[in-house]
C-alpha positions, 0 to 999 in steps of 0.5 A, a space after each residue: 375846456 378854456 385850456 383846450 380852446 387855448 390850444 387850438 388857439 396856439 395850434 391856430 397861430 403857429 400854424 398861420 406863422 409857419 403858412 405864412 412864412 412859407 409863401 413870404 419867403 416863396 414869393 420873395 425867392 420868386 421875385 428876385 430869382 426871376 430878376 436876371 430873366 427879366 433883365 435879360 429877355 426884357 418881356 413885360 410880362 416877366 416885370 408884372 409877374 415880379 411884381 404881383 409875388 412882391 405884392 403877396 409877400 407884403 401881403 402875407 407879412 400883414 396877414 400874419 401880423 392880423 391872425 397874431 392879434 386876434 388869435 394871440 390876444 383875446 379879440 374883445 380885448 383888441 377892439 375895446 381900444 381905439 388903438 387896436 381897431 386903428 391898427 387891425 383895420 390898417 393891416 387888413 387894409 394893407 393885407 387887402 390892397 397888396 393881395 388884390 393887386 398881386 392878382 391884378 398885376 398877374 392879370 395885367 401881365 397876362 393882358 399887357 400885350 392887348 393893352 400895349 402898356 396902357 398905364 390908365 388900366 393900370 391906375 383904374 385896377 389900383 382903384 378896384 384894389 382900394 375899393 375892395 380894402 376899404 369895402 373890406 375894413 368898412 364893412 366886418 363882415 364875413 359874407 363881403 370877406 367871402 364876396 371879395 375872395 370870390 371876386 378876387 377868384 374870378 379874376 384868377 379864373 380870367 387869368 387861367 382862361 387868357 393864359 389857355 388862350 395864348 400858350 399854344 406851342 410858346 414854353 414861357 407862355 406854358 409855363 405862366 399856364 401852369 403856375 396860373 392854374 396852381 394860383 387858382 388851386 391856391 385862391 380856391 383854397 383859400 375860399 374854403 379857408 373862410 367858409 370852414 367854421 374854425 373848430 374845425 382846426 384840422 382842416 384849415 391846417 390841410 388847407 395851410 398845407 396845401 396852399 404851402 405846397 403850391 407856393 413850393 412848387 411855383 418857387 420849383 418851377 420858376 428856380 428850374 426855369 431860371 436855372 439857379 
């Protein structure tokens, strides 16, 4: 039985690397392919869009590294020490933060034209990213994890809906549409991902590969936009 738990252990790990990889070298692809469109059009929108996929590839960067240690080693073995706690509640507090600014920048960037480029809302949605890590790390919980996701979701909600609003006839603002709306797909699934119970490997390996293919066809829609 323990080889068997061993290896959907193993399954679980490199599943999560591959997932992970996927939306780190999405994002990046994203963040520096659409950098000549921003130089060239000057929109803001464009700067705050670059940045939130900057923000979700550092953010994946340290997901993984938390699913290496509590998947590639035995958990009670990680947190008997004191320095495998201090290093798992660094990453889950940068994983956090970086995620739930990725989601704010987005927000930002779909508001920046009714904010006019009020820096102190910015600052005010650094504090919520903080609070919401440190809430996290604080509190190991899996109800607050899944509180904040649908926290974080319900701003992607807001995100989709001010993008409806403000699409109209303009292509570019179309096009933030759809790939807010594949966003709010991505975070849904990954809700579903905290509430599947984990012997239930083949479904959070569905999920992987859903939220994958999302980010996959994003970096599409941006690299056909930007005509690399």
């Amino acid at each position: 039985m323990s080889l068997i738990i061993k290896g959907f252990m193993e399954l679980g790990l490199g599943a999560e690397i591959i997932y992970s990889f996927v939306i780190i070298v999405s994002s990046l692809m994203i963040y520096f392919g659409t950098r000549e469109i921003y130089e060239l059009s000057s929109y803001k929108g464009i700067k705050y869009f670059r940045r939130a996929f900057l923000f979700f590839a550092i953010a994946y960067f340290f997901r993984s590294f938390i699913k290496f240690i509590l998947l590639g080693f035995d958990s009670w073995e990680i947190y008997s020490v004191i320095p495998g706690r201090i290093f798992g509640a660094i990453a889950i507090f940068i994983f956090l933060y970086f995620s739930s600014m990725a989601i704010f920048y987005l927000l930002y960037g779909a508001m920046w034209r009714k904010w006019k480029g009020d820096k102190v809302k910015l600052v005010i949605l650094n504090f919520l990213a903080i609070f919401i890590a440190l809430a996290s790390v604080l509190f190991v919980n899996r109800v607050v994890h899944l509180a904040i996701n649908i926290l974080l979701l319900l701003f992607v909600i807001s995100i989709v809906y001010i993008a409806h609003k403000t699409k109209q006839d303009n292509s570019r603002h179309n096009n933030f549409y759809i790939i807010y709306l594949l966003l709010l797909i991505f975070c849904i699934f990954n809700v579903l991902d905290i509430l599947i119970p984990r012997f239930f490997q083949g479904l959070q390996l569905f999920g992987y590969l859903v939220s994958s293919g999302i980010f996959l066809i994003i970096l599409y829609r941006v690299i056909k936009k930007s005509g690399r």
